[in-house]
Steps between C-alpha positions, in 0.01 A plus 500: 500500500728675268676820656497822295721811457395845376810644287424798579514578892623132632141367635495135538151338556358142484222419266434251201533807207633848561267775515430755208630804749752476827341518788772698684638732176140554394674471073437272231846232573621228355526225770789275527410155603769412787363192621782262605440150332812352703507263824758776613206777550196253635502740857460829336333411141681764302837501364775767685692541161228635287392765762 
C-alpha cells in the first residue's frame, strides 16, 4: 500500500489514494507519494530520503 505525505504539516499515512483533506492539518494538501519501490526499504515501506 502506497505511503502518503501531506506537504503541508509532514503527516505520513498508508492508503491506496490520498485523501481530499489531511487528517492531522485539517487543509486541503497536496500529498507526496513516498512509497519506497527499492529492495533497500522492504522493512519500513517508505523511502527515508523523500521524508
Amino acid at each position: 500500500m502506497p505511503e502518503w505525505k501531506c506537504s503541508k504539516c509532514g503527516y505520513t499515512l498508508s492508503a491506496e489514494k490520498p485523501p481530499g483533506e489531511c487528517p492531522s492539518c485539517k487543509e486541503k494538501c497536496e500529498f507526496v507519494d513516498v512509497s519506497c519501490y527499492i529492495p533497500d526499504c522492504a522493512q519500513t515501506g517508505s523511502d527515508p530520503r523523500l521524508k
